[in-house]
N, CA, C, O and CB atoms as a CASP TS submission, in Angstrom:
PFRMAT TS
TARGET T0000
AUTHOR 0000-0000-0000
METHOD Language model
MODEL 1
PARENT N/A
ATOM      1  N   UNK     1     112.893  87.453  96.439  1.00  0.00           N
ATOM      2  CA  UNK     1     111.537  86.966  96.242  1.00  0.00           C
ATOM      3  C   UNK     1     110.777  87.101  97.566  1.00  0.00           C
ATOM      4  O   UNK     1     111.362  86.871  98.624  1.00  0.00           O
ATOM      5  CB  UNK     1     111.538  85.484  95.736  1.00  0.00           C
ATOM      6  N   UNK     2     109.759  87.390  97.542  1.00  0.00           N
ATOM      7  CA  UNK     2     108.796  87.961  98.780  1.00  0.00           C
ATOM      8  C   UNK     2     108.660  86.273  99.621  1.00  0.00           C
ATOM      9  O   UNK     2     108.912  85.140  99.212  1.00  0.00           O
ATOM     10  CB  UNK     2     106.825  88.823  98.037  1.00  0.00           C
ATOM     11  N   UNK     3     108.279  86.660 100.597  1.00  0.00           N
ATOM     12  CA  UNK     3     107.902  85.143 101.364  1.00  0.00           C
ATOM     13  C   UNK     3     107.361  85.516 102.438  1.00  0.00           C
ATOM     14  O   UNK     3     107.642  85.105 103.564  1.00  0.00           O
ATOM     15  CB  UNK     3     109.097  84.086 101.778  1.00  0.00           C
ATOM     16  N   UNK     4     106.465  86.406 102.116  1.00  0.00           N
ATOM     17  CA  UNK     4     105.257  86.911 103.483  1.00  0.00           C
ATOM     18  C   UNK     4     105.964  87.408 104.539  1.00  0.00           C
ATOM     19  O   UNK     4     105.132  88.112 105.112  1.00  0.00           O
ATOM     20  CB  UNK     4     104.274  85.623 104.246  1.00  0.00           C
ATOM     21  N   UNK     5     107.047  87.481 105.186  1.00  0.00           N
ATOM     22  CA  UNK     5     107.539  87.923 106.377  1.00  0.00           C
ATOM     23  C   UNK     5     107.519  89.296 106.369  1.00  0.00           C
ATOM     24  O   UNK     5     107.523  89.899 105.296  1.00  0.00           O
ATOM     25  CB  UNK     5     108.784  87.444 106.660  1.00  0.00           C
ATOM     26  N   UNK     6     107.492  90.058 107.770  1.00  0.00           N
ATOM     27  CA  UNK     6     107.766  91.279 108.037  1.00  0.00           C
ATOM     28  C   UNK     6     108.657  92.020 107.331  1.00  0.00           C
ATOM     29  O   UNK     6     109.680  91.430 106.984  1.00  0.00           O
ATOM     30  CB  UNK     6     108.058  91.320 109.086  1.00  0.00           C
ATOM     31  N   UNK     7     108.562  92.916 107.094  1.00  0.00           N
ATOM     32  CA  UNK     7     109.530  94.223 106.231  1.00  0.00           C
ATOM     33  C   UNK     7     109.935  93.494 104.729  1.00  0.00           C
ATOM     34  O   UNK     7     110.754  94.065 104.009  1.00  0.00           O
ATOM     35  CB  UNK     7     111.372  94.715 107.273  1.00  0.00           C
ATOM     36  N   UNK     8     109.335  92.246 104.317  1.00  0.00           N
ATOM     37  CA  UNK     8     109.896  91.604 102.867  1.00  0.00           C
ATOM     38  C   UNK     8     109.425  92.147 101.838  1.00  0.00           C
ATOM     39  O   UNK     8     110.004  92.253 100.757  1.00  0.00           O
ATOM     40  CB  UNK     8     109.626  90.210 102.600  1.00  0.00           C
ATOM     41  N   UNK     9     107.418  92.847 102.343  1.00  0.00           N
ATOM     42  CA  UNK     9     107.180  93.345 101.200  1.00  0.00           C
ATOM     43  C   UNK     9     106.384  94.705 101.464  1.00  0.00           C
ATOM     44  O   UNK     9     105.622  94.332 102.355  1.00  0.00           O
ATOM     45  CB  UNK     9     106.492  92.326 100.366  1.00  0.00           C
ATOM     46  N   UNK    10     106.081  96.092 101.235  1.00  0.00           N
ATOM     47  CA  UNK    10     105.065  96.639 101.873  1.00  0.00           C
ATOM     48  C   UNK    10     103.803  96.510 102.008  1.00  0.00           C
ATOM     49  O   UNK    10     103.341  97.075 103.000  1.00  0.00           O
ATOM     50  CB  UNK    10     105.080  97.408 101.683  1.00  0.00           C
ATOM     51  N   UNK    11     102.757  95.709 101.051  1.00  0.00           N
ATOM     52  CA  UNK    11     101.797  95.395 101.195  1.00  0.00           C
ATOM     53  C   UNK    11     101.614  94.585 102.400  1.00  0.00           C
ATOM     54  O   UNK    11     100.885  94.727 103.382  1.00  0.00           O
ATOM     55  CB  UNK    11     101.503  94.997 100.206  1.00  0.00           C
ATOM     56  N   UNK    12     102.668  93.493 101.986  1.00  0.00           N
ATOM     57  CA  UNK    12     102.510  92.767 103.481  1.00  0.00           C
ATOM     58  C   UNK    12     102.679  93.211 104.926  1.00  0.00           C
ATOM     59  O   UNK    12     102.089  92.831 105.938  1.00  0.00           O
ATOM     60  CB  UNK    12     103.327  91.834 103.518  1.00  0.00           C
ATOM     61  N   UNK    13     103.553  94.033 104.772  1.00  0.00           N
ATOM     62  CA  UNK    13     103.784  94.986 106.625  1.00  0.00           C
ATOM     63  C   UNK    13     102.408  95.530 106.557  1.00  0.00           C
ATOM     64  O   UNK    13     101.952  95.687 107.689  1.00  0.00           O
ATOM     65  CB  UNK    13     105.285  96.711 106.876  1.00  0.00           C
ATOM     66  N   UNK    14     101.475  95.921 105.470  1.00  0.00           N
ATOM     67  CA  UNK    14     100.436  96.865 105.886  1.00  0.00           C
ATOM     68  C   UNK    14      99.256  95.916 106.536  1.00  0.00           C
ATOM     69  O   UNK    14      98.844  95.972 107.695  1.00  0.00           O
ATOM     70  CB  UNK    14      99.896  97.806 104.546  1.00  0.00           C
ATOM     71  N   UNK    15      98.626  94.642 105.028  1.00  0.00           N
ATOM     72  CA  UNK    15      97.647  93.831 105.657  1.00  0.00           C
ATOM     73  C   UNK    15      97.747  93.175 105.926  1.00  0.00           C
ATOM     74  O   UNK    15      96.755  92.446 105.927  1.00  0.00           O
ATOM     75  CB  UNK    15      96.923  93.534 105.447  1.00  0.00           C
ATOM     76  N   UNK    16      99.433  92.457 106.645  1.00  0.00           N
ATOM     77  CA  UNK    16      99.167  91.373 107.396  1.00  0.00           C
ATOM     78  C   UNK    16     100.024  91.677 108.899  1.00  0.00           C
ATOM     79  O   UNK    16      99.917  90.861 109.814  1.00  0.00           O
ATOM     80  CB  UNK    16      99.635  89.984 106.515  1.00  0.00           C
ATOM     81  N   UNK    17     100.789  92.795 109.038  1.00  0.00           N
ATOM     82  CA  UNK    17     100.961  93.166 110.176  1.00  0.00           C
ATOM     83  C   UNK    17     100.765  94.073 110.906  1.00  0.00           C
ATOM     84  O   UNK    17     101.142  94.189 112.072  1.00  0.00           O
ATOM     85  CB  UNK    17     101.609  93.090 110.294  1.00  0.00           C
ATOM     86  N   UNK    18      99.823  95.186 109.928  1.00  0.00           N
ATOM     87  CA  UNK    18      99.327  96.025 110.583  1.00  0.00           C
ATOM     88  C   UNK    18     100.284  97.474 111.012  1.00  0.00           C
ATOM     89  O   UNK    18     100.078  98.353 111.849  1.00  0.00           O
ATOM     90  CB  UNK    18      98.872  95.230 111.610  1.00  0.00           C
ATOM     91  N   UNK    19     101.495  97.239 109.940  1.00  0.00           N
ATOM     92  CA  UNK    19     102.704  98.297 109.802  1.00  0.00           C
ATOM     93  C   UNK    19     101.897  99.817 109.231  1.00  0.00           C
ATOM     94  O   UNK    19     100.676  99.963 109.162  1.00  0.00           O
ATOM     95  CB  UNK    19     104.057  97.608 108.462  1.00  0.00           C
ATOM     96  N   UNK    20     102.516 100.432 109.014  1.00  0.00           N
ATOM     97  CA  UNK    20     102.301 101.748 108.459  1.00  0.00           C
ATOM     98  C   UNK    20     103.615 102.093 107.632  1.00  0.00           C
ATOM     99  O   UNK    20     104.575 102.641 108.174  1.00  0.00           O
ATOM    100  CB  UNK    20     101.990 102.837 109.643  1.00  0.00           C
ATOM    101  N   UNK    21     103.600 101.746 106.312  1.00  0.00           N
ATOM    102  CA  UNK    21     104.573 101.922 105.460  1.00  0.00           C
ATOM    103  C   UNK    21     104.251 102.814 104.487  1.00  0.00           C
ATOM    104  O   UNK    21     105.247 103.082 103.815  1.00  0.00           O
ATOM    105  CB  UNK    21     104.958 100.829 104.963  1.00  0.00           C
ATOM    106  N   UNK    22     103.121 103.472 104.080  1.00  0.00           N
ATOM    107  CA  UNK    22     103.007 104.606 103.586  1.00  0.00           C
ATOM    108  C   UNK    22     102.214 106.013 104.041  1.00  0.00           C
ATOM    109  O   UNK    22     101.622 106.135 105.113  1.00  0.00           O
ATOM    110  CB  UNK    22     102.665 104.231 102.629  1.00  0.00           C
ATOM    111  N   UNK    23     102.303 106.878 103.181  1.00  0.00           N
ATOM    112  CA  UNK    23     101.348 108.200 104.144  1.00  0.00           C
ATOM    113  C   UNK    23     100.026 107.459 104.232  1.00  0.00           C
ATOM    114  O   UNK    23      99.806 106.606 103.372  1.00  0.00           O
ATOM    115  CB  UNK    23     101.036 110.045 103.213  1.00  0.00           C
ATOM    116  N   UNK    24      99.116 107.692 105.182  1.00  0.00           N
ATOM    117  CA  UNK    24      98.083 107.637 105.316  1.00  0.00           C
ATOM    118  C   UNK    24      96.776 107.474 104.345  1.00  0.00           C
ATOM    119  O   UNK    24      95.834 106.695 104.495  1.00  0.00           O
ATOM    120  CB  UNK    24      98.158 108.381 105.861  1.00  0.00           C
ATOM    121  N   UNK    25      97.032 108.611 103.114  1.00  0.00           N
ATOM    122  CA  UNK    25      96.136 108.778 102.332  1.00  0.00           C
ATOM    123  C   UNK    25      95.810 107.588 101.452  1.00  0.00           C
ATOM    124  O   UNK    25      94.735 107.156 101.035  1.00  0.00           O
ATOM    125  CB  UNK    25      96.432 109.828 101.712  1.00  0.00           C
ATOM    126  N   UNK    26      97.226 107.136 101.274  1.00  0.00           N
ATOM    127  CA  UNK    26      97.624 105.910 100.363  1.00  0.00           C
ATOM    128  C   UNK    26      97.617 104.283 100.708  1.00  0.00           C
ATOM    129  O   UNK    26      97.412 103.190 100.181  1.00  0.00           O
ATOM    130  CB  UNK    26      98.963 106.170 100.041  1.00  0.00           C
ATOM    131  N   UNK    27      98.007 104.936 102.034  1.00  0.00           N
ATOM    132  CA  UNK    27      97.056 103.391 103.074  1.00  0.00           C
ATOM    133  C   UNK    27      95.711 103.059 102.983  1.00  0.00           C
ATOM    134  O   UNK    27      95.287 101.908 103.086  1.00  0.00           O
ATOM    135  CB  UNK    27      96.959 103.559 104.741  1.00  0.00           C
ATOM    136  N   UNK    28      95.007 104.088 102.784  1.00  0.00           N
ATOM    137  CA  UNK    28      93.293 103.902 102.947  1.00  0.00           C
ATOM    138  C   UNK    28      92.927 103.521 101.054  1.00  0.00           C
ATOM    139  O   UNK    28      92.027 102.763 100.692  1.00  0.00           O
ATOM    140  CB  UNK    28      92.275 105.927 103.721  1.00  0.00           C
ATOM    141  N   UNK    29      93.533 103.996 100.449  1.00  0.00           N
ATOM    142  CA  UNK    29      93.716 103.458  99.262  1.00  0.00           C
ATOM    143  C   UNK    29      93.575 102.187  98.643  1.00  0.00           C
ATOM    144  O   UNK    29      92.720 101.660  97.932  1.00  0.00           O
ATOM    145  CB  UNK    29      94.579 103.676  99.102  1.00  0.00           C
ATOM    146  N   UNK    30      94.945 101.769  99.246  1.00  0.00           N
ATOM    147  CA  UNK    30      95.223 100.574  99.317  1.00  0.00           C
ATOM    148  C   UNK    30      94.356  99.447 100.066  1.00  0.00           C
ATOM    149  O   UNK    30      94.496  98.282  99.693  1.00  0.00           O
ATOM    150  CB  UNK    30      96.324 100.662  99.738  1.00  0.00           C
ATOM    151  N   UNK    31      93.731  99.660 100.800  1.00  0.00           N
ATOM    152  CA  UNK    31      93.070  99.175 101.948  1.00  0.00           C
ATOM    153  C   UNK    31      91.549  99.207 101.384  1.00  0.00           C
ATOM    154  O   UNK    31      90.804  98.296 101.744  1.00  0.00           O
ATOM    155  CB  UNK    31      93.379 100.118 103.348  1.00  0.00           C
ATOM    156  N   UNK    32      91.113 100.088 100.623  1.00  0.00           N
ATOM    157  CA  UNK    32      89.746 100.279 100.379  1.00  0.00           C
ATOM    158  C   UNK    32      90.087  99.697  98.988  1.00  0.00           C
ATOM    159  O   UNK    32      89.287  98.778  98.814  1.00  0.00           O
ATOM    160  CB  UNK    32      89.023 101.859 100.567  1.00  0.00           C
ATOM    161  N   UNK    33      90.902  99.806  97.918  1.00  0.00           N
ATOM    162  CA  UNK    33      91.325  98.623  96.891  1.00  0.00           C
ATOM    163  C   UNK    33      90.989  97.150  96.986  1.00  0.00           C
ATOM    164  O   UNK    33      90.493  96.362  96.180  1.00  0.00           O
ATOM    165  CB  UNK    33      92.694  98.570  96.850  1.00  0.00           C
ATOM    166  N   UNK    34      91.494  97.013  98.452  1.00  0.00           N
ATOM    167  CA  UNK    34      91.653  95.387  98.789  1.00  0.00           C
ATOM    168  C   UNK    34      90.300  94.601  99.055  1.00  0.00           C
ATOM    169  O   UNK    34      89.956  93.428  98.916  1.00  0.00           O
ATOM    170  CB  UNK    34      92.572  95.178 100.191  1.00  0.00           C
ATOM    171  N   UNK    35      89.579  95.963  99.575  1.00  0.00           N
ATOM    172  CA  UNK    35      87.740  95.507 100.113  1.00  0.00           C
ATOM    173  C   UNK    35      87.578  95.143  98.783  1.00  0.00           C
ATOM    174  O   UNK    35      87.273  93.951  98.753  1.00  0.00           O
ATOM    175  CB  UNK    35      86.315  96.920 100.790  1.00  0.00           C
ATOM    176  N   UNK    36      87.639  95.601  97.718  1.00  0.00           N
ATOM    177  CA  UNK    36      86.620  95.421  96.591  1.00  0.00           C
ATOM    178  C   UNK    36      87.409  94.845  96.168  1.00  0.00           C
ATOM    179  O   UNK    36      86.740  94.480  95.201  1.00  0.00           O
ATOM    180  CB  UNK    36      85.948  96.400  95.755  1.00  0.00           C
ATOM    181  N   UNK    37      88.915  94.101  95.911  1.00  0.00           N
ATOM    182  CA  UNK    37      89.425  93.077  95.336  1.00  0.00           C
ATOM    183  C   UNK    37      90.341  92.724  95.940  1.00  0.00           C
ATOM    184  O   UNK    37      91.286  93.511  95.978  1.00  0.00           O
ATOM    185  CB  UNK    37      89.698  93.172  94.242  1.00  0.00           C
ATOM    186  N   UNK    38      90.491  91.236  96.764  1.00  0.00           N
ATOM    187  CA  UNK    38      91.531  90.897  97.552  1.00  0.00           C
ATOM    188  C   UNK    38      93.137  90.738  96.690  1.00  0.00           C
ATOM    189  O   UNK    38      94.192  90.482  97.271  1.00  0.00           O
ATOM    190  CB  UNK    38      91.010  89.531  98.245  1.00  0.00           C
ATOM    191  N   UNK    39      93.009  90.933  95.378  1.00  0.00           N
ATOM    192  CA  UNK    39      94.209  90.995  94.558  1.00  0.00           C
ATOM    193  C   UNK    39      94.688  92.459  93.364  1.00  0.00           C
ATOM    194  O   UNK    39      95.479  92.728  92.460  1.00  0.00           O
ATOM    195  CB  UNK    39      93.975  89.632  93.731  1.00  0.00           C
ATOM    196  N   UNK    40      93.310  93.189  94.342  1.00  0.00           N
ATOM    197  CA  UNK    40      93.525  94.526  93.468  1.00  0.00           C
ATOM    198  C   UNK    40      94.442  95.691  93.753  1.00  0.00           C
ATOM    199  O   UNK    40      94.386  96.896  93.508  1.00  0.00           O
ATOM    200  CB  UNK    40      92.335  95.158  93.384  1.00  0.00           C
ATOM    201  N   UNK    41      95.129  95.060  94.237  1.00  0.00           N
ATOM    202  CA  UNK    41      96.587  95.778  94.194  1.00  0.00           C
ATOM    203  C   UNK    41      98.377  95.252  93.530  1.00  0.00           C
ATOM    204  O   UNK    41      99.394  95.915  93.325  1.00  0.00           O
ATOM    205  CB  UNK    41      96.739  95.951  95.724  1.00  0.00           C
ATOM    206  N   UNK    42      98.072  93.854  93.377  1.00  0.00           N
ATOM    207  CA  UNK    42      98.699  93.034  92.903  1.00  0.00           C
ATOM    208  C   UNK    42      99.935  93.820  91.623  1.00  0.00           C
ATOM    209  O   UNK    42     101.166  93.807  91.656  1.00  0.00           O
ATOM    210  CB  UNK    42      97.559  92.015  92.448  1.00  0.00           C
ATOM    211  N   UNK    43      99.153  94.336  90.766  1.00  0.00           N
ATOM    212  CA  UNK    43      99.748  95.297  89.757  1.00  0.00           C
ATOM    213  C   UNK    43     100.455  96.317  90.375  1.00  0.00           C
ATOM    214  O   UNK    43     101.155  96.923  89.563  1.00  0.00           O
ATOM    215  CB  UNK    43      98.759  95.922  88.892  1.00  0.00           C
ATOM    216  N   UNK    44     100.530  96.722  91.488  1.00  0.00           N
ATOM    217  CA  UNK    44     101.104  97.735  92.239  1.00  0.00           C
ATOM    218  C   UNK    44     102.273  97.180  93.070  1.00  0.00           C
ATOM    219  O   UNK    44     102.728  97.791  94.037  1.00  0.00           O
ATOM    220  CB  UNK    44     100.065  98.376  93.092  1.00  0.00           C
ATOM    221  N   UNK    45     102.738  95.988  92.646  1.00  0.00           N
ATOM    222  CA  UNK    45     103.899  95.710  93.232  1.00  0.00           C
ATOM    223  C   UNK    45     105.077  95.851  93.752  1.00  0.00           C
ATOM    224  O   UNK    45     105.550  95.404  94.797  1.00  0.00           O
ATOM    225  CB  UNK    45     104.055  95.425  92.996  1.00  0.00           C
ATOM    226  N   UNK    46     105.675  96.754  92.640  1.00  0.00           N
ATOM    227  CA  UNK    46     107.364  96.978  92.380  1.00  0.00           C
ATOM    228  C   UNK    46     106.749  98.405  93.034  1.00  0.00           C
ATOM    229  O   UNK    46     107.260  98.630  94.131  1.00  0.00           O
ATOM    230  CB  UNK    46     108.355  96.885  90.392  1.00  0.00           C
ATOM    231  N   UNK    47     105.925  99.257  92.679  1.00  0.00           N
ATOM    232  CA  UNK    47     105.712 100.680  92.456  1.00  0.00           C
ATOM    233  C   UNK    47     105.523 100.708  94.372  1.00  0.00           C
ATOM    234  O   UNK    47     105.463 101.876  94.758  1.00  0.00           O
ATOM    235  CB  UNK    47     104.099 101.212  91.140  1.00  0.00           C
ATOM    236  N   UNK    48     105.458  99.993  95.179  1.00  0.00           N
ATOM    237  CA  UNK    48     104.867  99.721  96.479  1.00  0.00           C
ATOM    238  C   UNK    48     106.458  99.774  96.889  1.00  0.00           C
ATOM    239  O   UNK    48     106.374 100.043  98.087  1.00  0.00           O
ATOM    240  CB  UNK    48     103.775  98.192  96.762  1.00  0.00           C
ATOM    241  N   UNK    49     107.341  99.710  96.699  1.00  0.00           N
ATOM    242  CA  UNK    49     109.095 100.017  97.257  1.00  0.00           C
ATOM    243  C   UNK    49     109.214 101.639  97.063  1.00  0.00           C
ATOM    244  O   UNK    49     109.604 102.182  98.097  1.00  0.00           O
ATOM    245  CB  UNK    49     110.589  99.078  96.042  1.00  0.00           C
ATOM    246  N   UNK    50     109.035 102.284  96.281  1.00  0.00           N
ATOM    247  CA  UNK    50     109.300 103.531  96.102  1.00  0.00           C
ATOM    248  C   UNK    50     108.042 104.384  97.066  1.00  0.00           C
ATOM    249  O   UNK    50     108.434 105.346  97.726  1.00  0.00           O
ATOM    250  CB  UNK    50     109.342 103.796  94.434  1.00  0.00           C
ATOM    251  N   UNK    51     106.586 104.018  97.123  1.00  0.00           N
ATOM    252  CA  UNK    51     105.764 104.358  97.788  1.00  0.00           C
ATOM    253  C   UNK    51     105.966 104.771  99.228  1.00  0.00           C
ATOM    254  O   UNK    51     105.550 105.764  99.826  1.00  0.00           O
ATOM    255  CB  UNK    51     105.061 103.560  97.625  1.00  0.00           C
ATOM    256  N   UNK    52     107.066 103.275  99.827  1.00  0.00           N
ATOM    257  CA  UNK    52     107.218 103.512 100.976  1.00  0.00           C
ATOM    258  C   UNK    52     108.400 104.348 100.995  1.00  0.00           C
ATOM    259  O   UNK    52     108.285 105.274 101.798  1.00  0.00           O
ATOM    260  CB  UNK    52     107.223 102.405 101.708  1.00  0.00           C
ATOM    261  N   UNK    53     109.839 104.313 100.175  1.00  0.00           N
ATOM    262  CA  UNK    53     110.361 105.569 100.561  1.00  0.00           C
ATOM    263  C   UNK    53     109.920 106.659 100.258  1.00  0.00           C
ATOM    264  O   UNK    53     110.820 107.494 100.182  1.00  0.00           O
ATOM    265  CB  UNK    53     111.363 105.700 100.290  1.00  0.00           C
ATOM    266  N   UNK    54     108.537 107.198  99.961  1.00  0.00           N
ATOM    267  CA  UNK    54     108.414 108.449  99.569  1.00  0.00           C
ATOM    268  C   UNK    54     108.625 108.712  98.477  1.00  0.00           C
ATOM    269  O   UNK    54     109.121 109.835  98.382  1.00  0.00           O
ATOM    270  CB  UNK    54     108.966 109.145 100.109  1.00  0.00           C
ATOM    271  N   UNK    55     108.460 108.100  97.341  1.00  0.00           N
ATOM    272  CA  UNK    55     108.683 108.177  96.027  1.00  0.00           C
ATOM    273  C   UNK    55     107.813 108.330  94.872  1.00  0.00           C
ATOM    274  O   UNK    55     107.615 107.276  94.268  1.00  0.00           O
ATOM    275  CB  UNK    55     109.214 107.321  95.845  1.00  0.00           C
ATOM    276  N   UNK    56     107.240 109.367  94.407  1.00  0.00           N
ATOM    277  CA  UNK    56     106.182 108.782  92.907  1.00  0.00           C
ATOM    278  C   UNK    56     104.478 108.680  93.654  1.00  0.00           C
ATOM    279  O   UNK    56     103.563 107.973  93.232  1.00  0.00           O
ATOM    280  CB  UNK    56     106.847 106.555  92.169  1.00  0.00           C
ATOM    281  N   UNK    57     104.427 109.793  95.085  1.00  0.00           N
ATOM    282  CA  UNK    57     103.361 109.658  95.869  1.00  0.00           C
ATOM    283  C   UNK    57     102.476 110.052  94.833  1.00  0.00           C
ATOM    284  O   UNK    57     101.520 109.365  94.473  1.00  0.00           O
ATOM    285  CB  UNK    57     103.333 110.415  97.190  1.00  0.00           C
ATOM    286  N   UNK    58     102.809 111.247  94.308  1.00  0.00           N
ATOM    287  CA  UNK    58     101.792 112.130  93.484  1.00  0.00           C
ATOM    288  C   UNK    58     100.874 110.665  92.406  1.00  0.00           C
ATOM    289  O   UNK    58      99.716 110.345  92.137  1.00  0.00           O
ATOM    290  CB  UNK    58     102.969 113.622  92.259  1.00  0.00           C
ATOM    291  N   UNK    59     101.985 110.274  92.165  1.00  0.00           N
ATOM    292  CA  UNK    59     101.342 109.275  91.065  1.00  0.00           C
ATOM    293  C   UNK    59     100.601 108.414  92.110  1.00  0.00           C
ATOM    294  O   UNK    59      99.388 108.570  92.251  1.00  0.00           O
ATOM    295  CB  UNK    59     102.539 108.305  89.983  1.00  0.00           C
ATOM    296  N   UNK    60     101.194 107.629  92.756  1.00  0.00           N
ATOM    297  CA  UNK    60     100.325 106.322  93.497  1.00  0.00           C
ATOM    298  C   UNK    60      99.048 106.877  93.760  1.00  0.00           C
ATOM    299  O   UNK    60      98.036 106.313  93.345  1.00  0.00           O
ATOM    300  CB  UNK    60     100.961 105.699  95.029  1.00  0.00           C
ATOM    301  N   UNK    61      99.014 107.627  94.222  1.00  0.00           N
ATOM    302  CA  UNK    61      97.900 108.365  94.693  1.00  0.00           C
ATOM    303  C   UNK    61      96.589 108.768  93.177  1.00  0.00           C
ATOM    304  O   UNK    61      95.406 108.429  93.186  1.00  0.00           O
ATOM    305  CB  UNK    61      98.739 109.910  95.477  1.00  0.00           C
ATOM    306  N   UNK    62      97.186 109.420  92.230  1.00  0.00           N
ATOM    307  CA  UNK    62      96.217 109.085  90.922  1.00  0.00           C
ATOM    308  C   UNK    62      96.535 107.408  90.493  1.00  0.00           C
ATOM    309  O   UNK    62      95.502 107.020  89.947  1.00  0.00           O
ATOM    310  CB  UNK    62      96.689 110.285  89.403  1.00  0.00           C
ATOM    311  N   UNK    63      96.886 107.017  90.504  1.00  0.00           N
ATOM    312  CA  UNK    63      96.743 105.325  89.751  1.00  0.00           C
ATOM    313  C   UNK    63      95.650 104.778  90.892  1.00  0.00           C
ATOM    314  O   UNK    63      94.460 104.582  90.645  1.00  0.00           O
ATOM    315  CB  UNK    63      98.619 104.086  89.739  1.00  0.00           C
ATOM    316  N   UNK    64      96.192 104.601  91.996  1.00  0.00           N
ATOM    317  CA  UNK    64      95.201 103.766  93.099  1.00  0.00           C
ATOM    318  C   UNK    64      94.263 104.276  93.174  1.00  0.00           C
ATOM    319  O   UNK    64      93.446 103.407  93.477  1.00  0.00           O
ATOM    320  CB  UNK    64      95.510 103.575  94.435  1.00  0.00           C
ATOM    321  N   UNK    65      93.563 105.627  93.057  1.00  0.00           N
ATOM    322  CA  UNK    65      92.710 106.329  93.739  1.00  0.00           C
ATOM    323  C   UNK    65      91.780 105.883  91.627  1.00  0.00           C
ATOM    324  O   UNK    65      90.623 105.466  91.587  1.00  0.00           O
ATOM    325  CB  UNK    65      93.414 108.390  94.665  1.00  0.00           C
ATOM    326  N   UNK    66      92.529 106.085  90.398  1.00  0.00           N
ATOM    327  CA  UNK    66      91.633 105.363  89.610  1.00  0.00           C
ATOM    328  C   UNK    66      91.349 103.979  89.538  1.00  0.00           C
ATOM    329  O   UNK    66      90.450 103.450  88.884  1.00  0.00           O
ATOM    330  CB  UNK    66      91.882 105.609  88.599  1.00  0.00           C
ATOM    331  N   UNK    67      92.358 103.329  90.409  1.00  0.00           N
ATOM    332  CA  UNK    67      91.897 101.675  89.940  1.00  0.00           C
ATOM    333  C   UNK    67      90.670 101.479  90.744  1.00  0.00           C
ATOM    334  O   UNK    67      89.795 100.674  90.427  1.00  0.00           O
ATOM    335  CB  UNK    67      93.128 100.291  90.370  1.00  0.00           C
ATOM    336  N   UNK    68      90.605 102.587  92.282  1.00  0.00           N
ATOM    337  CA  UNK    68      89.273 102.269  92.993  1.00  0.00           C
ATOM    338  C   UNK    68      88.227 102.583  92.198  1.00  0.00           C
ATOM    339  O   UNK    68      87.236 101.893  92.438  1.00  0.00           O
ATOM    340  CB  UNK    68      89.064 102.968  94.266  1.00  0.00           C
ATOM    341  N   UNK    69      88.041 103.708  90.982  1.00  0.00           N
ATOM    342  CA  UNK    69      86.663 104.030  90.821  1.00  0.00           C
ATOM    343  C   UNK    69      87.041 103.465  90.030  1.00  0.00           C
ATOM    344  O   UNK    69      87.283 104.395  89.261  1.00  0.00           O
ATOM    345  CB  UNK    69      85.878 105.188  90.774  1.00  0.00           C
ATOM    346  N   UNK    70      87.410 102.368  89.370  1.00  0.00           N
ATOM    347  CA  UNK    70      87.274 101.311  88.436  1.00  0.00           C
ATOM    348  C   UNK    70      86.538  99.971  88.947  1.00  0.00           C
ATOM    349  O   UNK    70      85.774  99.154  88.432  1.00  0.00           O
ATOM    350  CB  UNK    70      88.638 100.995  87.976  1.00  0.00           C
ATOM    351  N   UNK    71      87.085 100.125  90.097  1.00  0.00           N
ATOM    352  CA  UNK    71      86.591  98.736  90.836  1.00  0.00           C
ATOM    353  C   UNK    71      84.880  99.107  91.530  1.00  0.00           C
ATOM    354  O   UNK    71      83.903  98.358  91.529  1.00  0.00           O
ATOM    355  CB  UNK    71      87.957  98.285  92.374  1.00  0.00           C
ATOM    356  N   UNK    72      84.990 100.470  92.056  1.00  0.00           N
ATOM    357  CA  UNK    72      83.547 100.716  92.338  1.00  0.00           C
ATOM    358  C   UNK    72      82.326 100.786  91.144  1.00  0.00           C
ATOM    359  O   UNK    72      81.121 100.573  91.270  1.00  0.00           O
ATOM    360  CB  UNK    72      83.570 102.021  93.027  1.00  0.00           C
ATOM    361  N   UNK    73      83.159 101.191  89.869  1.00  0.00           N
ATOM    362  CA  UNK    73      82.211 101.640  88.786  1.00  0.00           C
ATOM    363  C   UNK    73      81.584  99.972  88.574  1.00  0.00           C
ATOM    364  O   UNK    73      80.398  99.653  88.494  1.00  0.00           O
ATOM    365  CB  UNK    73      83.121 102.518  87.199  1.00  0.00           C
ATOM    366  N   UNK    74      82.808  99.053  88.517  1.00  0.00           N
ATOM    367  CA  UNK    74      82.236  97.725  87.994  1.00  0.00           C
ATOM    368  C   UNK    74      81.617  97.329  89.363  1.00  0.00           C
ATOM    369  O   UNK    74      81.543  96.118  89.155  1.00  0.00           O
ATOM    370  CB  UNK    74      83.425  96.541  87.303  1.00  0.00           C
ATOM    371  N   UNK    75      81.103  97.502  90.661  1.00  0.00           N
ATOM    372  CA  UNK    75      80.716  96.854  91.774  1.00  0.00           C
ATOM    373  C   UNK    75      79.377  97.216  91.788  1.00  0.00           C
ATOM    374  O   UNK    75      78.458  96.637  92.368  1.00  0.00           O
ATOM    375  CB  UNK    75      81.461  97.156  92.985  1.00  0.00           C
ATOM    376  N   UNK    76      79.317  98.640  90.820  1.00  0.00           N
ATOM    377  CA  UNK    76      77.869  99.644  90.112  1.00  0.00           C
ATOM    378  C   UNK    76      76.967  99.223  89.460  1.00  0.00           C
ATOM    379  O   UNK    76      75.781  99.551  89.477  1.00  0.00           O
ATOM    380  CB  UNK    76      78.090 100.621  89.180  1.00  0.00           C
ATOM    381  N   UNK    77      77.703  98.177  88.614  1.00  0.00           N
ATOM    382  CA  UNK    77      77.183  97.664  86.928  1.00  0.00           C
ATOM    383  C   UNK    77      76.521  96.430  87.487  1.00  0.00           C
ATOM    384  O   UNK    77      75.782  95.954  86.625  1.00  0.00           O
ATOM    385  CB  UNK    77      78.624  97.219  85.492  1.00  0.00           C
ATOM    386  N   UNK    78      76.504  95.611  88.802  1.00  0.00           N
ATOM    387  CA  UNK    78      76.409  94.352  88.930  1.00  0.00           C
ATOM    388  C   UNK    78      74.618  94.368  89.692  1.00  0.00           C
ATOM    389  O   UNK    78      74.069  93.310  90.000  1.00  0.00           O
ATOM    390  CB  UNK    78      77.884  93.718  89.904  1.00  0.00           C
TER
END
């Protein structure tokens, strides 16, 4: 079970210690996700272990990169 500490979860090495646990592209992702919803990555949990070994990039990269223009489309509508 996660408990905020270093290396427990990758989200957490990224925005709360400032780690680099995935490629780059997928960091800014993640990171520009979080601007427009501090829990909009939440669903990306389990899939965030394989991310960092290099796993299923192709995908993270289409899922995150649609949940952003989901989150921008609704930030559109307001």
């Amino acid at each position: 079970m996660p408990n905020g500490r270093i290396h427990d979860h990758p989200f957490t090495d990224l925005i709360v210690y400032g780690l680099h646990p995935f490629p780059a592209d997928i960091e800014k992702l993640v990171l520009e996700i979080r601007r427009h919803d501090p829990y909009g990555v939440v669903e990306f949990g389990q899939d965030a272990f394989d991310w960092e070994r290099g796993q299923h990039l192709d995908d993270a990269r289409r899922r995150l990169g649609q949940k952003l223009e989901d989150l921008r489309s609704k930030t559109l509508k307001k």
